[in-house]
ZATORGU-792407 format. One record per residue (C-alpha): residue in one letter; residue number from 1; x, y, z. Coordinates in steps of 0.02 Angstrom, whole numbers, plus 50000, padded with zeros to 5 digits. Each point is the difference from the previous one (the first is absolute). Layout:
<recs>
+-------+------+-------+-------+-------+
! mimar ! semi !    c1 !    c2 !    c3 !
+-------+------+-------+-------+-------+
!     A !  NUM !     X !     Y !     Z !
...
+-------+------+-------+-------+-------+
</recs>
This chain:
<recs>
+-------+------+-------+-------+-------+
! mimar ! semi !    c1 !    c2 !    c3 !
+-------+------+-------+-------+-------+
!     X !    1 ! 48760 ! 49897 ! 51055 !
!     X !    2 ! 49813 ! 50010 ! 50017 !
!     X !    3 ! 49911 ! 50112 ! 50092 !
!     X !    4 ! 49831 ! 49913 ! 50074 !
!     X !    5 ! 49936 ! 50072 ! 50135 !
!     X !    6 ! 49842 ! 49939 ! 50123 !
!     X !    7 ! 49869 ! 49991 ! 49897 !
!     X !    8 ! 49895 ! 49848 ! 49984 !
!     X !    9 ! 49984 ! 49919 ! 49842 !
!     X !   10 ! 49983 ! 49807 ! 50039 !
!     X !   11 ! 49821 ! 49985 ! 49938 !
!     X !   12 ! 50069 ! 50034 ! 49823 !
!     X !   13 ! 50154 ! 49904 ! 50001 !
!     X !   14 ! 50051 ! 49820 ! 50011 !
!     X !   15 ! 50155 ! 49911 ! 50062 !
!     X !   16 ! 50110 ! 50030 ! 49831 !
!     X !   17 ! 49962 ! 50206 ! 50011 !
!     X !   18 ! 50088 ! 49986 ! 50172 !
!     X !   19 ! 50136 ! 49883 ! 49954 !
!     X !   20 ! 50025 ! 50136 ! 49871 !
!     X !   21 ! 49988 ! 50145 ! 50094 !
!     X !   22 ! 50125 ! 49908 ! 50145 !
!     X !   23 ! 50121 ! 49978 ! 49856 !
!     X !   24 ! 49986 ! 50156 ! 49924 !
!     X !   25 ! 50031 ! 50096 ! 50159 !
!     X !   26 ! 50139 ! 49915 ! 50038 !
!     X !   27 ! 50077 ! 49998 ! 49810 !
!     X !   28 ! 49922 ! 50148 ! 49909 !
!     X !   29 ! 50129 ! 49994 ! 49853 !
!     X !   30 ! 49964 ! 49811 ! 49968 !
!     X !   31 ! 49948 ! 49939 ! 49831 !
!     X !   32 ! 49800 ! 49975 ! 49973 !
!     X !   33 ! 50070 ! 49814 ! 49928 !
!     X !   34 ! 50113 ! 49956 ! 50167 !
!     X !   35 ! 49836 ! 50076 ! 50104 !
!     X !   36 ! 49879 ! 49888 ! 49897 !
!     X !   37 ! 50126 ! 49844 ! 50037 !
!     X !   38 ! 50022 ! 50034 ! 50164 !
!     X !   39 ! 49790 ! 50005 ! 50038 !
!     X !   40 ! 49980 ! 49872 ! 49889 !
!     X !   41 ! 49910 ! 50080 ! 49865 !
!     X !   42 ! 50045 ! 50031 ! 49781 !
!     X !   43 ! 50069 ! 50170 ! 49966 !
!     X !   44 ! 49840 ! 50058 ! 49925 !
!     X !   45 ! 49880 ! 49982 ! 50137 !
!     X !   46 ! 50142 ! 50065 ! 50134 !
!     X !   47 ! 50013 ! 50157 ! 49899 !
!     X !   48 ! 49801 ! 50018 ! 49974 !
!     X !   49 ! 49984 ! 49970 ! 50208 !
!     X !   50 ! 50141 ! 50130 ! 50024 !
!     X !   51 ! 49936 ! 50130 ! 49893 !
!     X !   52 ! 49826 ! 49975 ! 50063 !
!     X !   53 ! 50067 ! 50030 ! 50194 !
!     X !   54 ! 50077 ! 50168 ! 49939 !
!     X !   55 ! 49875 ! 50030 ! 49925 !
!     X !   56 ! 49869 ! 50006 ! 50132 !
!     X !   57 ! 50113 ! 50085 ! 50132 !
!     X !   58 ! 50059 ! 49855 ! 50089 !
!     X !   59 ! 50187 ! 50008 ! 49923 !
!     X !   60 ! 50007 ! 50192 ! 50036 !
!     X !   61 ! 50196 ! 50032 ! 49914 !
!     X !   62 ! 50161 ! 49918 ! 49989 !
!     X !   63 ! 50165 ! 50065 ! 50106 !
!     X !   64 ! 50186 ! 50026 ! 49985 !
!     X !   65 ! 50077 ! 49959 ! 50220 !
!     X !   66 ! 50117 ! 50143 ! 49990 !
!     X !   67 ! 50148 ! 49997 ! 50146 !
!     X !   68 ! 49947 ! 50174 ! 50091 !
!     X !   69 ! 50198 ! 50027 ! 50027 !
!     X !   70 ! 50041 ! 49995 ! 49815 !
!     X !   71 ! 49878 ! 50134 ! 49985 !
!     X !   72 ! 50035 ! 50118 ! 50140 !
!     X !   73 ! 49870 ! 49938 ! 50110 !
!     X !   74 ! 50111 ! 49913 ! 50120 !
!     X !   75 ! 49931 ! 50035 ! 50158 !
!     X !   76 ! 49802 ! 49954 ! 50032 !
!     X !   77 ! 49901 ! 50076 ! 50142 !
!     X !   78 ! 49828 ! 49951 ! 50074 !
!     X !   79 ! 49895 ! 50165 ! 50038 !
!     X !   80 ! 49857 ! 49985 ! 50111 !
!     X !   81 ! 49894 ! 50158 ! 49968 !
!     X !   82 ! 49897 ! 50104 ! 50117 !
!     X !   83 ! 49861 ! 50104 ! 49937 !
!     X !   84 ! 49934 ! 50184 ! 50090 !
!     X !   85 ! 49821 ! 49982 ! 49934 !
!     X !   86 ! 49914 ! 49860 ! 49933 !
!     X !   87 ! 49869 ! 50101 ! 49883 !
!     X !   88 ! 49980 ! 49912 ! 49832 !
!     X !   89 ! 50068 ! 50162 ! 49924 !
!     X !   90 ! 50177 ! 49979 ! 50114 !
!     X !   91 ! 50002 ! 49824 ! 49950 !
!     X !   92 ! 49990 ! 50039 ! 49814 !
!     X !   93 ! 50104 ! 50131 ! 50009 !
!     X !   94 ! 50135 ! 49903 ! 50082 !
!     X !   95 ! 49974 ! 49820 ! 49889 !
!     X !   96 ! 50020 ! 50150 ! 49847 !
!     X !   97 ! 50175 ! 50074 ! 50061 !
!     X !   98 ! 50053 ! 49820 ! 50064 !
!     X !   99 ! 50005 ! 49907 ! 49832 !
!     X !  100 ! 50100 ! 50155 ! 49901 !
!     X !  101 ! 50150 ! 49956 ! 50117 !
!     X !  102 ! 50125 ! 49881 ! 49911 !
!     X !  103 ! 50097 ! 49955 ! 50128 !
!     X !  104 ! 49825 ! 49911 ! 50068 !
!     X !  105 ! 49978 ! 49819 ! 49924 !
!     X !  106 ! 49854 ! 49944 ! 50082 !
!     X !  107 ! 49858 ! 50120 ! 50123 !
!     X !  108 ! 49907 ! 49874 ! 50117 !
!     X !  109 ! 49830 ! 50040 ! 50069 !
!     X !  110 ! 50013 ! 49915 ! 50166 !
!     X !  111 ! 49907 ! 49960 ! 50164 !
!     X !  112 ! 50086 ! 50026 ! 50144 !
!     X !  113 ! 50132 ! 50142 ! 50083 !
!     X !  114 ! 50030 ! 50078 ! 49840 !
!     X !  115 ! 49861 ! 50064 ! 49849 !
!     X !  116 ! 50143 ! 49970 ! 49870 !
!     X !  117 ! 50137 ! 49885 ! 49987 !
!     X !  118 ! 50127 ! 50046 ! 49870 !
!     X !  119 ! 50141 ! 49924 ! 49906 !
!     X !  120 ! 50141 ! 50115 ! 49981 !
!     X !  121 ! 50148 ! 49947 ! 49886 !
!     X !  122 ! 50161 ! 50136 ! 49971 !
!     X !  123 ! 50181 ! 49987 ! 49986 !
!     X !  124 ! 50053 ! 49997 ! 50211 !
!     X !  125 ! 49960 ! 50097 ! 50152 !
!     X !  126 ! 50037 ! 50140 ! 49976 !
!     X !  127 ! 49882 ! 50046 ! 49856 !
!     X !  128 ! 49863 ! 49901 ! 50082 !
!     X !  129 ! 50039 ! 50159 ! 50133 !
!     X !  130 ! 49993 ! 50092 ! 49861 !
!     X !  131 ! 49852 ! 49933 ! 49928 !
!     X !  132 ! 49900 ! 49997 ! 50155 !
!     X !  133 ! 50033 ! 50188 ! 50055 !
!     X !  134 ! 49967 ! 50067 ! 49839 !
!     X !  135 ! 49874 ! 49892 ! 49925 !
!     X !  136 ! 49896 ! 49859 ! 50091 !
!     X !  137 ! 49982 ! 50136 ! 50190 !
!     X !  138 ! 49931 ! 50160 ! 49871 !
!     X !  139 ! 49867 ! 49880 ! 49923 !
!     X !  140 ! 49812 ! 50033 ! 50019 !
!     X !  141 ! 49929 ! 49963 ! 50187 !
!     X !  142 ! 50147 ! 49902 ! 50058 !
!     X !  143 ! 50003 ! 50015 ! 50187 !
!     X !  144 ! 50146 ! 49869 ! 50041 !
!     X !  145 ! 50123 ! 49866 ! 49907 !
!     X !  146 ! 50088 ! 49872 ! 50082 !
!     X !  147 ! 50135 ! 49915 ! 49890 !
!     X !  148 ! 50086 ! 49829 ! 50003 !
!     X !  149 ! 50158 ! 49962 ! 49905 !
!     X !  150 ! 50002 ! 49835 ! 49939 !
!     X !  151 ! 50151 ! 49892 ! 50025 !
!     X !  152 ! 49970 ! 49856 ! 49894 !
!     X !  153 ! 49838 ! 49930 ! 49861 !
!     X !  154 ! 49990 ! 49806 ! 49982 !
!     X !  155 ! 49904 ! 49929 ! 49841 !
!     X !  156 ! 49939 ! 49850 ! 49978 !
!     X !  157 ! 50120 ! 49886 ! 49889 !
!     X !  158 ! 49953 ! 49976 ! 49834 !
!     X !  159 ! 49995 ! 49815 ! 49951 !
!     X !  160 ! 49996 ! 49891 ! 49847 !
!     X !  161 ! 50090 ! 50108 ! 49904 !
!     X !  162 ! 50161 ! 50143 ! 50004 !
!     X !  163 ! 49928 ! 50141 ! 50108 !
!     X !  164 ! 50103 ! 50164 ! 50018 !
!     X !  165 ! 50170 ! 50025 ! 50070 !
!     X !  166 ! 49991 ! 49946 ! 50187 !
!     X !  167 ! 50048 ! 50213 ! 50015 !
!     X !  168 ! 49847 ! 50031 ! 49938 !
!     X !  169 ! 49891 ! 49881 ! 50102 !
!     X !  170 ! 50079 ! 50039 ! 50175 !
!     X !  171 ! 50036 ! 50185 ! 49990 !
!     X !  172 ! 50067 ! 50061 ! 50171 !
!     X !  173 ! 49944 ! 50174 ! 50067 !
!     X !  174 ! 50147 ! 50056 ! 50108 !
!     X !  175 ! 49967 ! 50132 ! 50096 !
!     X !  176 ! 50143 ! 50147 ! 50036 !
!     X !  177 ! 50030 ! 49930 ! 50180 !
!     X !  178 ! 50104 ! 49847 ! 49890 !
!     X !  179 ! 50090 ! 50104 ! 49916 !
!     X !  180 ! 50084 ! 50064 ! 50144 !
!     X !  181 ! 49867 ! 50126 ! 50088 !
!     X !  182 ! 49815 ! 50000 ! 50045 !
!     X !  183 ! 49881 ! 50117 ! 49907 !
!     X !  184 ! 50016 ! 50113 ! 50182 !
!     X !  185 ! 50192 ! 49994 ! 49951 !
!     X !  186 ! 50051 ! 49892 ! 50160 !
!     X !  187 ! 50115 ! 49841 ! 49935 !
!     X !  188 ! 49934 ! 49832 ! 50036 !
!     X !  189 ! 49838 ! 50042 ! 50045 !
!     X !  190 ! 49834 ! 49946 ! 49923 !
!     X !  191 ! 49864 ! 50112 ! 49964 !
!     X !  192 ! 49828 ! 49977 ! 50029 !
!     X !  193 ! 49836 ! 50089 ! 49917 !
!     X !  194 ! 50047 ! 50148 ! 49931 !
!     X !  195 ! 49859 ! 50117 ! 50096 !
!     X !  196 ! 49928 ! 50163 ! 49913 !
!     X !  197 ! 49863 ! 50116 ! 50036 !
!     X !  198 ! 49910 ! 50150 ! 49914 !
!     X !  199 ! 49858 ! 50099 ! 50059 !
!     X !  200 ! 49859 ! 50091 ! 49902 !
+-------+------+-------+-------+-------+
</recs>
């Protein structure tokens, strides 16, 4: 996989440098002579066009889609993030703690309810408990999480060529409620937002 993300770079690239870069992130293990083929260029130029792109920062690094569950990272949680005080040292201080957690694949910036939206991944609920208690609630200026369990991730499907396992592109998130009790411990019952507060 690719990783390109927002910025604008149409003024210095043409149609083939996006049919590349559509390929590419799609089929980042392909070969530089199926890639030129398939955008209708020789080998030679493809591979001067594709170094040139990672080159300048466009192509920014190349990606192994790792199933969370083999990993122990079964269970992924959405944690919208509340902050005390908005001083540029609090911020700072928290976007410095934030980023040493592991168990945190992506910290959002966001508009909105929340300051922070974070991506959580661990092995199941109750070390996201864990993990929230003893970790994510004791980090700088946090005044509140709110955490949702995801039940399922759709991808896109991968066409043109063998993608990976359909496991791996439709990963369900099942929360403890299907395995026979809700994260309150009731059977049957759903849980919503998981609601937590800390004050100064």
């Amino acid at each position: 996989m690719v990783e390109i993300h927002g910025a604008q770079y149409s003024a210095n690239m043409d149609d083939i440098d996006r049919s590349i870069l559509a390929t590419l992130e799609k089929h980042g293990r392909i070969s530089n002579d199926e890639l030129a083929a398939r955008v209708g260029l020789s080998p030679s130029p493809c591979l001067r066009r594709v170094r040139r792109l990672e080159q300048t920062g466009v192509i920014r690094g190349y990606q192994a889609l790792v199933d969370p569950a083999a990993v122990g990272r079964g269970l992924r949680v959405f944690a919208g993030v509340r902050l005390i005080r908005h001083a540029r040292a609090d911020v700072v201080a928290f976007e410095r703690a934030v980023i040493r957690l592991p168990e945190i694949i992506h910290t959002h910036h966001i508009t909105g309810n929340y300051d922070y939206l974070l991506q959580v991944e661990v092995a199941d609920l109750p070390a996201y408990e864990d993990f929230h208690a003893n970790r994510l609630a004791t980090l700088p200026s946090v005044a509140s999480v709110t955490s949702y369990v995801t039940m399922k991730t759709l991808s896109p499907v991968q066409t043109g060529a063998a993608g990976p396992p359909r496991s791996a592109r439709r990963r369900l998130r099942i929360g403890a409620w299907q395995r026979g009790r809700s994260a309150e411990g009731w059977p049957g019952k759903r849980p919503g937002p998981l609601r937590h507060g800390r004050t100064a």
